[in-house]
C-alpha positions in Angstrom: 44.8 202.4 70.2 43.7 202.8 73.8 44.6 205.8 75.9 45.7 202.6 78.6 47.6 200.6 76.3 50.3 199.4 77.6 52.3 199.9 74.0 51.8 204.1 75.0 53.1 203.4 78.3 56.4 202.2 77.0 56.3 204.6 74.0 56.2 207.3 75.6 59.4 207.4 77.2 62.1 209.1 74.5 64.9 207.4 76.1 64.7 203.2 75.8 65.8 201.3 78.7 66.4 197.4 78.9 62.9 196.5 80.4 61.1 198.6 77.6 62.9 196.8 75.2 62.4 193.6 76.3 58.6 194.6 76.8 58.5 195.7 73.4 59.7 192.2 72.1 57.8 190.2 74.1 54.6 192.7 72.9 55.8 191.7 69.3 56.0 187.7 70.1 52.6 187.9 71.3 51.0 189.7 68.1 48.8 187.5 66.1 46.9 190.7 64.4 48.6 192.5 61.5 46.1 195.6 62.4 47.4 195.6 66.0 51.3 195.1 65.0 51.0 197.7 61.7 49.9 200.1 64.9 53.1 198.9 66.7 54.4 200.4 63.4 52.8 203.5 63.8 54.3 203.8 67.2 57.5 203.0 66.5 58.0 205.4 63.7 56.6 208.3 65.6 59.0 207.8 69.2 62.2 207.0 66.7 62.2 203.4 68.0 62.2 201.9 64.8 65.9 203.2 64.3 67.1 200.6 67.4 68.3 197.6 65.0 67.1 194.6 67.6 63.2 196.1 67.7 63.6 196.7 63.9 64.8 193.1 63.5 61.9 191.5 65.7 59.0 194.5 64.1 60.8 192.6 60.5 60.3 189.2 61.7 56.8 189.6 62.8 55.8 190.9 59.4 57.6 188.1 58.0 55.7 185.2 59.9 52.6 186.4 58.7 51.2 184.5 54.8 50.6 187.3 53.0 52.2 189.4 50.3 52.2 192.6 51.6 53.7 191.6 55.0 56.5 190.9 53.4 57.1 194.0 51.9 56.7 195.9 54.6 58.9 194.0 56.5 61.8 195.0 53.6 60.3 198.5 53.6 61.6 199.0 57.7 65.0 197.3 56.7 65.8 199.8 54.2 65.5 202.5 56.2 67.3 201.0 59.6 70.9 201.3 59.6 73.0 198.2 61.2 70.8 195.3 60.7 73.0 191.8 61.2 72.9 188.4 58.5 70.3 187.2 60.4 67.3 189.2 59.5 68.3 190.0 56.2 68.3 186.2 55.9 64.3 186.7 57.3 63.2 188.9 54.4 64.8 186.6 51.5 63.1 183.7 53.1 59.7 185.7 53.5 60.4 186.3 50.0 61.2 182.7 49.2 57.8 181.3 51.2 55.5 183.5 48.9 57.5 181.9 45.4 58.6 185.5 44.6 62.2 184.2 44.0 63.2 187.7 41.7 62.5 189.8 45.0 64.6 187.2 46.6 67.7 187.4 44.9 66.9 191.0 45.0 67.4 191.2 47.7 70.6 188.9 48.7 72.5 191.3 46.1 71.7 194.7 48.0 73.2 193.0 51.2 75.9 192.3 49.2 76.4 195.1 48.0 76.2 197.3 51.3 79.3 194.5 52.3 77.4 192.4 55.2 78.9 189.3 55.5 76.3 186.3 54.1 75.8 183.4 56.0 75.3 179.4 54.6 71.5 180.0 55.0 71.9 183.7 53.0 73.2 181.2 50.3 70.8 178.4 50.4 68.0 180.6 50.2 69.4 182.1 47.4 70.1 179.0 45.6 66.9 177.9 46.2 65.1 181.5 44.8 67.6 180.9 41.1 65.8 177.4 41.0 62.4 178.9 41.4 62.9 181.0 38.7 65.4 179.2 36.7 68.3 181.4 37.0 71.0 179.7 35.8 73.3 182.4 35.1 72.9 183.8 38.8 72.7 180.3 39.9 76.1 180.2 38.7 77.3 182.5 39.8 76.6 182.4 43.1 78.0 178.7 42.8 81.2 180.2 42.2 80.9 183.3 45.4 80.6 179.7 47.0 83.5 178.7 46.5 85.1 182.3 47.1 83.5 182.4 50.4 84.6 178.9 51.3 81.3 177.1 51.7 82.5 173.9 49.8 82.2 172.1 52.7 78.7 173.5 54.1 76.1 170.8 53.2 72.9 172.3 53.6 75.0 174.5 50.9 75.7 172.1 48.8 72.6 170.0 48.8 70.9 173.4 47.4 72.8 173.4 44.8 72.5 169.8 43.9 68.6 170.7 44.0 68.9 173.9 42.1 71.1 171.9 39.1 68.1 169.4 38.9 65.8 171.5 38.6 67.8 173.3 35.4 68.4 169.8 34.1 72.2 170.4 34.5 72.9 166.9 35.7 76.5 167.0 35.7 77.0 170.1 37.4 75.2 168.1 40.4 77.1 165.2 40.2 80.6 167.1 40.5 78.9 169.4 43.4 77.9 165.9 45.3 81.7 164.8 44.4 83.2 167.6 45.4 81.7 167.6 49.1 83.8 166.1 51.9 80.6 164.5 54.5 77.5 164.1 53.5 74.5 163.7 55.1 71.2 161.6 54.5 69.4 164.8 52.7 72.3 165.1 50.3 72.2 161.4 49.4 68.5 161.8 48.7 68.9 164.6 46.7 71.5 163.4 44.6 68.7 160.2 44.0 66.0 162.5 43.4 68.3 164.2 40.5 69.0 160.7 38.6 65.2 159.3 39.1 63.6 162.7 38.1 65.9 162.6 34.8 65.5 159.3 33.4 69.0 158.0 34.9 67.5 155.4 36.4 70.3 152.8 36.5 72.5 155.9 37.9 69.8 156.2 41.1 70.2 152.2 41.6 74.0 152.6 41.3 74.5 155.3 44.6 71.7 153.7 46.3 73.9 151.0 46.4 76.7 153.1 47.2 74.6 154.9 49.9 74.3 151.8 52.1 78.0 150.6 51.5 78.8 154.0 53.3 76.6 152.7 56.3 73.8 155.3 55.8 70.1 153.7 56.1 67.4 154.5 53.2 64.5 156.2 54.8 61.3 156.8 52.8 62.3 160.1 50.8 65.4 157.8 49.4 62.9 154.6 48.8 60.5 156.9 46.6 63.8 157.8 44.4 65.0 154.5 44.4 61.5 152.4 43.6 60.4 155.2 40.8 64.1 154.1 39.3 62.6 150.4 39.3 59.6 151.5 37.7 61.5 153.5 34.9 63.6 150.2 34.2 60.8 148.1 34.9 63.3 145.9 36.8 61.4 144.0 39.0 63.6 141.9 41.2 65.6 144.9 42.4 61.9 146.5 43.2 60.9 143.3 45.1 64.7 143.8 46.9 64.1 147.5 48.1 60.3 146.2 49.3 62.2 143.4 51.1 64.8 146.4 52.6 61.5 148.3 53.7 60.0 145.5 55.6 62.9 144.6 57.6 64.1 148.3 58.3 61.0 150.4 58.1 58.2 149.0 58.9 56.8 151.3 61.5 57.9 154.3 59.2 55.8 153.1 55.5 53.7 156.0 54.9 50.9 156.4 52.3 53.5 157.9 49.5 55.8 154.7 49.7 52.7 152.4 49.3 51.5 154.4 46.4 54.9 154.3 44.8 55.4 150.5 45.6 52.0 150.3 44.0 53.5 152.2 40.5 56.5 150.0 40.6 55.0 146.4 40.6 52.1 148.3 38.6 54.4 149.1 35.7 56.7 146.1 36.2 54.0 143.9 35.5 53.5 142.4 39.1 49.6 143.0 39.3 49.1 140.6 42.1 51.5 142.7 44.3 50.3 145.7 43.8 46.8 144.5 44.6 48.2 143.4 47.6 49.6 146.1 48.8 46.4 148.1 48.0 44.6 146.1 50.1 46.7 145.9 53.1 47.0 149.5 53.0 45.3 151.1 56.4 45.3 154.5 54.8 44.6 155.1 51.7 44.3 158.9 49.9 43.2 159.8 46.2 46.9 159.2 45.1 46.8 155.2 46.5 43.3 154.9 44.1 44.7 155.9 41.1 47.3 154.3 41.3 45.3 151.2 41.2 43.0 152.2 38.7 46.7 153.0 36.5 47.9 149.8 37.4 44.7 147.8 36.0 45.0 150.4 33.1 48.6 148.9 32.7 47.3 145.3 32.5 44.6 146.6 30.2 42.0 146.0 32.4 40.2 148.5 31.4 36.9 146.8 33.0 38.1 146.2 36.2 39.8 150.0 36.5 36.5 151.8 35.7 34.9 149.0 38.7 37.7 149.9 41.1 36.7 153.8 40.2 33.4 153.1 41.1 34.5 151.8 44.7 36.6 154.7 44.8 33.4 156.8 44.5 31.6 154.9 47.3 34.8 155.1 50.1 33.9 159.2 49.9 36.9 159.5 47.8 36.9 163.0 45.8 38.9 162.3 42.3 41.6 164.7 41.4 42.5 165.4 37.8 44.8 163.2 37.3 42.4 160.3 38.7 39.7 161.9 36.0 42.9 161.9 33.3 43.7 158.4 33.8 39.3 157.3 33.7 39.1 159.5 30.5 42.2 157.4 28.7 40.9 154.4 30.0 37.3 155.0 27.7 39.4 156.3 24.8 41.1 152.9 25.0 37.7 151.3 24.9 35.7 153.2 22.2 32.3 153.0 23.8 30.1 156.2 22.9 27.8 155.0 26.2 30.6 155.3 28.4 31.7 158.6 26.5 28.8 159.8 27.9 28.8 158.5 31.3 32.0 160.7 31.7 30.4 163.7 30.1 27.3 162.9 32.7 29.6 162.6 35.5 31.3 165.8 35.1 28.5 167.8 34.9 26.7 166.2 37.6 29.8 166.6 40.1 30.5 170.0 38.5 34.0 169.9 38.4 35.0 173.0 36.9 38.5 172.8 38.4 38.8 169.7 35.8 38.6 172.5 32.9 42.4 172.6 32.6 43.8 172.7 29.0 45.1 169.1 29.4 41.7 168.1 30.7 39.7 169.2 27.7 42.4 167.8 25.5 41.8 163.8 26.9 38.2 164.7 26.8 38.1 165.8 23.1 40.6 162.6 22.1 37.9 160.6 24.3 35.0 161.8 22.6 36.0 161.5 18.7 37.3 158.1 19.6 33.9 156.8 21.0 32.5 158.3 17.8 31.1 161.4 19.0 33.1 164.0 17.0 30.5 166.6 17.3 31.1 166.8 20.9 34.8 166.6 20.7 34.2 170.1 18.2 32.3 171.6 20.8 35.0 171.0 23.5 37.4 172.6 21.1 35.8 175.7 20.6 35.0 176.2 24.5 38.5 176.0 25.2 39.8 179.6 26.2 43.5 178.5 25.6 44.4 176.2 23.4 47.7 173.8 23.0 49.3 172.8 20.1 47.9 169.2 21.4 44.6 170.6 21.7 44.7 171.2 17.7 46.3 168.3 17.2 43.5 166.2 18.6 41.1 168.7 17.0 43.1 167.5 13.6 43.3 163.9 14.1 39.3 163.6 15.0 38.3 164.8 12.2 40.7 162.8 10.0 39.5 159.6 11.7 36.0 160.6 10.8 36.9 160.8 7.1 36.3 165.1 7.6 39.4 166.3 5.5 37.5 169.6 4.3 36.8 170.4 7.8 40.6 169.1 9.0 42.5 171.3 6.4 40.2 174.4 7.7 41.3 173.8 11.3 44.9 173.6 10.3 44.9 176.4 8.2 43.2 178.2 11.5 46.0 176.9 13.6 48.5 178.3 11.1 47.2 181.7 11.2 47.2 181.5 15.1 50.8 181.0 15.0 51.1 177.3 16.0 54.1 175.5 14.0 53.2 172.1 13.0 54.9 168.9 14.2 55.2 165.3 12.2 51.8 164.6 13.7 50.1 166.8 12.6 51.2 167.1 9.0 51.0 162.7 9.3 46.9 163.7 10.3 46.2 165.8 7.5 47.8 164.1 5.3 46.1 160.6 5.9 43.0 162.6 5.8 43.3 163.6 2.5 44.4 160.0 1.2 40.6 158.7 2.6 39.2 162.0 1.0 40.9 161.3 -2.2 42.2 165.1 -2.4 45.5 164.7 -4.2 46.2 168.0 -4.5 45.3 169.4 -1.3 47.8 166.5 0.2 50.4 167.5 -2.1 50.4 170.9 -1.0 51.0 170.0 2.3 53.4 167.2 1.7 55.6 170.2 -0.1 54.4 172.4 2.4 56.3 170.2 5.3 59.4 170.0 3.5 60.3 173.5 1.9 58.1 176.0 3.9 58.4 174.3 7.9 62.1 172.5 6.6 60.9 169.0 8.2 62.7 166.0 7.1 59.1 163.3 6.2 59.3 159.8 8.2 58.3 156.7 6.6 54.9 156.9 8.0 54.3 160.4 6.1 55.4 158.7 3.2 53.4 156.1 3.5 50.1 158.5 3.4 51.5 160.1 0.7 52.0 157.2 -1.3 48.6 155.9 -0.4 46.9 158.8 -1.3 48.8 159.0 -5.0 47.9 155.6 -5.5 43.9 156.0 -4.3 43.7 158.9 -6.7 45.3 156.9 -9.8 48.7 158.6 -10.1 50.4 155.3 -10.0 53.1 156.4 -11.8 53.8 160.0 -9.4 53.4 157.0 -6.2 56.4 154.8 -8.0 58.6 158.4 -8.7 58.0 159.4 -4.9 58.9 155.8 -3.6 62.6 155.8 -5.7 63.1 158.9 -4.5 62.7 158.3 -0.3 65.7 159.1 1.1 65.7 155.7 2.7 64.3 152.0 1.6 61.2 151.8 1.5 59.5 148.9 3.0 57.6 146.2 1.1 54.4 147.5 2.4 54.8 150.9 0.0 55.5 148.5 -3.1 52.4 146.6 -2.4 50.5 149.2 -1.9 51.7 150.2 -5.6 51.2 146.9 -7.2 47.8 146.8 -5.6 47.3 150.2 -7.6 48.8 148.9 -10.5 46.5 146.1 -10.5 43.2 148.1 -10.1 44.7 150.4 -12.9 45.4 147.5 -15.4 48.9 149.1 -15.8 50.7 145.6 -16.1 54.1 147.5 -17.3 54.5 149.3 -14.5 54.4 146.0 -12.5 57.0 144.7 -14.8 59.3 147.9 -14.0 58.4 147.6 -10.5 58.8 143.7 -10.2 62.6 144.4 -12.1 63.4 147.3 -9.7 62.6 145.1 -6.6 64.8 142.3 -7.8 67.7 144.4 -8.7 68.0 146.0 -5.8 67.4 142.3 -3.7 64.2 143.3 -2.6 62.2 141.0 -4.4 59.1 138.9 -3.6 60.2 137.4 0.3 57.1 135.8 1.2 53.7 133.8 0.0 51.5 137.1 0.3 54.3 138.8 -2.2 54.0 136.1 -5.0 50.2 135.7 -4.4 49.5 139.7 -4.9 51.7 139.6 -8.0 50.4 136.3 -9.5 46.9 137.5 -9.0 47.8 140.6 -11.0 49.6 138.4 -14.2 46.5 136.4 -13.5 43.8 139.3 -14.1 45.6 140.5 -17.1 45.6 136.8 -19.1 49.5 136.6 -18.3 49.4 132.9 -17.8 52.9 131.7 -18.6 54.2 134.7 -15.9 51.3 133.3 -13.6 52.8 129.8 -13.9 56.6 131.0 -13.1 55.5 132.9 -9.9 54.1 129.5 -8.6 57.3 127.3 -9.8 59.2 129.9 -7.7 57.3 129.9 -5.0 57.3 126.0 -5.0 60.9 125.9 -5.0 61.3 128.1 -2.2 58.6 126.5 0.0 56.7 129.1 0.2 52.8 127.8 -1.0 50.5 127.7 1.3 49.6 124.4 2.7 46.8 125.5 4.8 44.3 127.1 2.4 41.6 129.3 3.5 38.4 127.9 3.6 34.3 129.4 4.3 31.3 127.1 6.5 27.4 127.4 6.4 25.5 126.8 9.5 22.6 125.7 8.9 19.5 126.8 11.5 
């Protein structure tokens, strides 16, 4: 520092008078250099300064204003050591703490001032509140619900409204509710938030409900509260209330639609199946951000126009537009849905030509590897999988399922057994994967294994559908009889699709007896032949095996019930 400086000058003296001080504050207000104010530091410790609580609290506060990590613990290093500091800049440091998301500091922090017996204030609380919700605290969330209540900040509702938010954010939707109940006058924040809790948690008629309630108590929706209310629309997909809240926006706030409530009006008639209005609205939009494109190219992706959404990309591309993930998410679902290995590789292309590494996220290389093996190109969805550094329990699930698709059991059974050692439980999916593999691989055993494997060693209960592969795969290898023990045993009835799949296998086999016992099983338990593609497969069996007289009662009965077909199939030749 300068022999001149003017921080000397007013150092130097040992005794602090009025102007010094306020010089010293104002020196602080002006200090945009952490160099020059850690030198203030300096200062302050050498003279004894730093002991006067008002410099401390503005040297704390300077610290604080500034973005970075260590500023902030410097600025609780100084209050620590000062002697006498009030709420208020206490309050500073668990907010500095609170900017930089280091919500354990935080609450750290509010229970040393508690425990030297200051007296917290209704921001000390909301902070605090807001720190248990960054790190989902909800046994100190709690608990400082209930010091609340001691402290007699019920009716406080920049209190309360924390609270509401924290209680969202740990999914405890009740607790929010009675918190919103509970509080005398509220204000248009609490309204919101208490929308924001039912829309985020898939209680969308709940959001409808007190946004109804919310104007009968003479309180306008402003565009936080029309987000909340339209993404409740979009959940129920309930079109006229949607076209009622657009309505409320252009009557009350039309100088006040910003680009988030087009984009959400945009999702609502999107996913309520209004098309044309949410065209519209894209159009008429003056501004229009990466959010407002993909939400078109989502809504054409709803209408499955899949054509018209990569088209609408490609405009996107020419406005200057930069695609985020999510855009690039929703362009890579759109080519799974259409199975073409050219545009599989116009993806792959456009990725490496724009170099978008920050589109390497997990759930990024998991679209692309279900992208890839569904335009045929399973190779490349391999090589995906074994670039990834971290891998999901989706990511070898997709893995799984390619390779089934592609008829590679051997290879599909190695990456689950891989998966197994790396510690990954397997879901239904997974098990529903393999297991259909091996019934187009023919390898009985090997889907046995896992079939047992399912129920005794991972203690999962089978659904129909892995049933259904099991059955198929019993039946493709010949063990008719093992397919027609497994079906009587299901714990519930099977469908009529598992029996003809084991008459088909019966007739392939030539096991007419079995048909017999089937056919007797089906009718005693009322489940007998319901429709013309029922009598037909069994006819054609009795048929194949010389059964004539049986052949000639399945057609009297179908006769009787109606059930012959009057439009027969027929083939053309044209003739060039």
């Amino acid at each position: 520092m300068p022999p001149n400086s003017p921080y000397l000058r007013i150092f130097s003296k040992n005794k602090l008078e009025v102007p010094h001080l306020q010089g010293i504050i104002t020196h602080f207000s002006r200090c945009k250099n952490k160099q020059k104010l850690l030198q203030i530091h300096a200062q302050l410790i050498t003279t004894g300064i730093i002991q006067n609580p008002p410099i401390a609290s503005k040297l704390i506060a300077s610290f604080a204003s500034f973005s970075l990590p260590t500023t902030i613990s410097i600025a609780h290093s100084i209050a620590t050591r000062v002697e006498g500091l009030d709420t208020f800049t206490w309050n500073t440091i668990i907010r500095g703490y609170l900017d930089r998301s280091n919500g354990k500091q935080a609450l750290l922090v509010y229970s040393h001032i508690r425990s030297i017996g200051l007296n917290v204030d209704s921001y000390s609380l909301q902070f605090v509140i807001k720190a248990c919700g960054l790190i989902s605290a909800v046994l100190q969330g709690k608990q400082i619900h209930a010091q609340k209540c001691k402290l007699g900040f019920s009716s406080e509702v920049i209190v309360q409204t924390a609270l509401i938010n924290m209680y969202s954010l740990f999914g405890e939707v009740d607790f929010a509710q009675k918190v919103f109940d509970e509080t005398p006058q509220r204000d248009i924040v609490m309204w919101n938030s208490v929308l924001a809790v039912y829309a985020q948690h898939n209680l969308a008629y709940q959001a409808l409900v007190y946004a109804r309630a919310m104007v009968n108590a003479g309180l306008r929706l402003n565009g936080v509260s029309v987000v909340s209310v339209l993404s409740a629309c979009s959940s129920l997909k309930a079109l006229r209330e949607g076209k009622v809240v657009h309505g409320y926006l252009i009557r009350h706030l039309i100088t006040d639609i910003d680009v988030i409530v087009y984009n959400t009006l945009i999702d609502m008639y999107s996913k309520c199946g209004s098309l044309w209005n949410a065209h519209q609205i894209f159009r008429v939009m003056s501004i229009k951000n990466v959010v407002s494109w993909t939400s078109m190219i989502n809504a054409y992706s709803y209408s499955n126009l899949f054509n018209e959404a990569l088209t609408l990309f490609q405009e996107m591309e020419g406005e200057n537009v930069t695609p985020d993930e999510i855009t690039m998410l929703s362009i890579v679902s759109i080519c799974s849905k259409l199975g073409s290995s050219e545009l599989g590789d116009w993806i792959d292309n456009y990725i490496k030509k724009n170099r978008f590494k920050k589109f390497q996220s997990t759930t990024m290389l998991n679209a692309l590897m279900d992208m890839y093996a569904k335009c045929g190109n399973i190779k490349k969805a391999c090589e995906v999988f074994d670039w990834m550094i971290k891998r999901t329990l989706v990511s070898w699930t997709t893995i799984i399922h390619g390779l089934a698709m592609h008829g590679y059991a051997i290879p599909a059974l190695l990456r689950f057994s891989h998966m197994q050692r790396e510690g990954f439980k397997p879901d239904g999916v997974v098990f529903l994967s393999i297991l259909s593999a091996c019934s187009h691989a023919g390898l009985a055993d090997e889907g046995r294994k896992c079939f047992n494997s399912m129920i005794q060693e991972y203690h999962m209960k089978p659904g129909r559908e892995h049933y259904g592969c099991m059955i198929d795969l019993l039946c493709r290898g010949g063990l008719v009889n093992e397919a027609f023990e497994l079906v009587c045993s299901m714990p519930e009835k099977p469908d009529m699709i598992m029996w003809r799949m084991l008459i088909g296998a019966c007739r392939n086999q030539g096991d007419i007896s079995l048909v017999d016992e089937i056919s007797s099983h089906l009718n005693g338990n009322g489940m007998g032949p319901k429709c013309s593609e029922d009598y037909g497969l069994l006819s054609n069996v009795y048929a194949e095996a010389g059964q004539w007289v049986r052949v000639k009662e399945i057609r009297k009965e179908m006769k009787i019930k109606g059930l012959m077909k009057l439009d027969p199939g027929f083939s053309s030749v044209e003739a060039y």
